[in-house]
N, C-alpha and C positions, 0 to 999 in steps of 0.2 A: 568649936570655931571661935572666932575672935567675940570680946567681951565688950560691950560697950561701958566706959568707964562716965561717960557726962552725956547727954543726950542737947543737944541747943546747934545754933549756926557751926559750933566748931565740933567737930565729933573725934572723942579720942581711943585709942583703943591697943591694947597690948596684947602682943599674937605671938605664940609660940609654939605653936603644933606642930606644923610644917613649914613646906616651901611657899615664900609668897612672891607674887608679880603683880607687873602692872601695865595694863593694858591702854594703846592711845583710845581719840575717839572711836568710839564703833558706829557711830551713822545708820542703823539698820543691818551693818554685816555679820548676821550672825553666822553662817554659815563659815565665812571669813575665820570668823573667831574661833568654831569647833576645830576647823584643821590648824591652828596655831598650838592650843591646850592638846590639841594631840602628837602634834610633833614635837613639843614639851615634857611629855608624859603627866601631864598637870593631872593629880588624883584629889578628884571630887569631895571623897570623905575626908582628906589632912590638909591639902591647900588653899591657899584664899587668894582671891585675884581679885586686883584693885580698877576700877576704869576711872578716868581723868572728867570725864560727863560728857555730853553729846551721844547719851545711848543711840539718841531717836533720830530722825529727818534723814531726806534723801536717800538712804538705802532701802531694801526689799521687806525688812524685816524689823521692821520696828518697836512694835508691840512683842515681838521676841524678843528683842533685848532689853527693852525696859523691864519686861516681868523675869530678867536674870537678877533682879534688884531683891526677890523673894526667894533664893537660893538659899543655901546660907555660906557657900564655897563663894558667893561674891558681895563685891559691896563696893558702890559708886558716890560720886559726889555730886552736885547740881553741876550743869553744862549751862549755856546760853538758849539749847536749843530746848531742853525742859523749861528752861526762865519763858521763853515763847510759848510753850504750850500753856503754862500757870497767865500768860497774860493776857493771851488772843485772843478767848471766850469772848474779854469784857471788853477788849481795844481794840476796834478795829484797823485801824493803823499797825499794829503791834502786828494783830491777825494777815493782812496783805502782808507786809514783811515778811511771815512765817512761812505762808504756803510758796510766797517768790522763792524762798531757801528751802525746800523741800519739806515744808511743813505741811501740805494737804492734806494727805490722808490723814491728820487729826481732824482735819473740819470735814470729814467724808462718813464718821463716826454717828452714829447716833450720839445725843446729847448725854446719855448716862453714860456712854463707855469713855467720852470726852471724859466727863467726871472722875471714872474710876482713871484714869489716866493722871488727870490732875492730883488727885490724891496720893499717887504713888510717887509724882513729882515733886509734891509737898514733904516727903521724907527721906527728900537727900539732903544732907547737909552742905554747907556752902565749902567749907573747907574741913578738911581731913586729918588728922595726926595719929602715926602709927609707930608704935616704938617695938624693934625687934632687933635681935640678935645684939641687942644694948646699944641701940641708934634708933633716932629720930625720923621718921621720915615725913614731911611732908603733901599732900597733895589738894592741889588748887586748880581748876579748870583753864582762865585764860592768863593771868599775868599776878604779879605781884611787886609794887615795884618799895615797898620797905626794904632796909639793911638789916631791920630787926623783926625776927619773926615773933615775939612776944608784943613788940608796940603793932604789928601787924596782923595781930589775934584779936585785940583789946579795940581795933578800931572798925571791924567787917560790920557791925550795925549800921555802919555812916551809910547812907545812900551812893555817894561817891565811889566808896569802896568795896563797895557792893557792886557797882558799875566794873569796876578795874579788874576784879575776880574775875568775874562772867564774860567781859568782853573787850577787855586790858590786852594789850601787845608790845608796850613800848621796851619792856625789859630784852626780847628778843628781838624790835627791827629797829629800835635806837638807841641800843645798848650804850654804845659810844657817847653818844651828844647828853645822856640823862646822868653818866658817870654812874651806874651803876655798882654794884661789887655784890660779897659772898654776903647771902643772909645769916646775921649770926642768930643762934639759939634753934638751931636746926640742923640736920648733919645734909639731907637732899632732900629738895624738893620734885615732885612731875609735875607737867601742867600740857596739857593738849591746847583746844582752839584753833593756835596758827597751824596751819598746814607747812610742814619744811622734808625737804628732799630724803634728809637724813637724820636722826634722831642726833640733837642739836643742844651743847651744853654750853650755858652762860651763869656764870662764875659756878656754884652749887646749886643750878637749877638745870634738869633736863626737859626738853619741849620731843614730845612722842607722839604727837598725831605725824604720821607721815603717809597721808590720806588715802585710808585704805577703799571709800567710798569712792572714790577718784581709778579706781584703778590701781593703787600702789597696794605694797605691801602692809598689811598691819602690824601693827607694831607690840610684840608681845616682852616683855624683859621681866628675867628672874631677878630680884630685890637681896642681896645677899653680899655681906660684908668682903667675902672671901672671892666674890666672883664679880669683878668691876664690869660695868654696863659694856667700856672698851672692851671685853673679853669674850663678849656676846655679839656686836654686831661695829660697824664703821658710827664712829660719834662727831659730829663738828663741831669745834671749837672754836 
């Protein structure tokens, strides 16, 4: 399976076995998610499937998909909704906010398995970098709003930026007024969070939650130079 090359906030990693995707938020949809990998033909032992974060909250099955993070066919990034589990323990503020957004059933846990939850939350990384088929890809939970994905590596410590990852939307709902453009030093990035009707491309970033916990379809896409995202499903632009 894929190698991990640096272990820290940015995790990098070079994958060459098989077929790889990436999948939007999953919310607790696991069930969701086995019939997409099967209509896929997604195989367990050669391919790797990426999630955007937001394993957990509001869907059925949540503790199912966060412990898909110990597979080794997958491999996720921090969501906002994990940043809520890491923070509710100790904030109760933080905590109302979480179970208001389907965060309960982590405080319905005995206090250990709270823990062991937190601890598997504690080892996603904030942002992701994956090079295959001799491209770059990126992946970041909610926004990213740098032109450069190297001064946008070097800066994810900042509190701030840390904020924009996790809970950032301006690059997709004010694209226009922020003058955004293509990140350079990156070939695509994914990023889930906002919920959009249709998997949704602003400059070289694609936004893939297209809320499968809501009722919509989840959003599964094969990662491949020779098969554009447009060739798999309707993209807006």
């Amino acid at each position: 399976m894929a190698k991990p090359l640096d272990i820290n906030r940015v995790e990098y990693y070079h994958y060459e076995q098989g077929r790889l995707f990436v999948v939007g938020d999953l919310h607790g949809c696991y069930d969701a998610l086995m019939q997409e990998l099967q209509r896929v033909n997604f195989n367990f032992q050669q391919d790797l499937l990426i999630a955007v974060g937001d394993l957990v909250d509001r869907g059925a099955e949540s503790l199912k998909c966060l412990n898909l993070t110990k597979e080794p066919w997958f491999k996720s990034i921090l969501g906002n909704h994990e940043e809520m589990c890491m923070l509710g323990q100790h904030d109760v503020g933080m905590a109302d906010l979480h179970a208001q957004h389907g965060g309960e059933w982590f405080y319905e846990l005995p206090l250990a398995e709270q823990h062991k939850v937190i601890q598997q939350c504690q080892t996603l990384p904030l942002v992701l970098e994956v090079q295959y088929q001799g491209l770059n890809y990126g992946f970041v939970h909610g926004d990213i709003e740098h032109h450069d994905w190297n001064t946008f590596k070097a800066q994810i410590n900042d509190h701030q930026s840390r904020e924009i990852i996790l809970w950032g939307r301006s690059r997709i709902r004010n694209s226009a007024r922020k003058k955004f453009d293509v990140i350079t030093g990156i070939d695509y990035v994914f990023l889930g969070h906002t919920v959009v009707d249709l998997v949704t491309k602003r400059h070289n970033c694609y936004f893939i939650d297209t809320g499968a916990v809501f009722g919509a379809q989840l959003t599964v896409l094969e990662i491949d130079k020779n098969l554009a995202i447009e060739q798999q499903l309707n993209v807006i632009k």
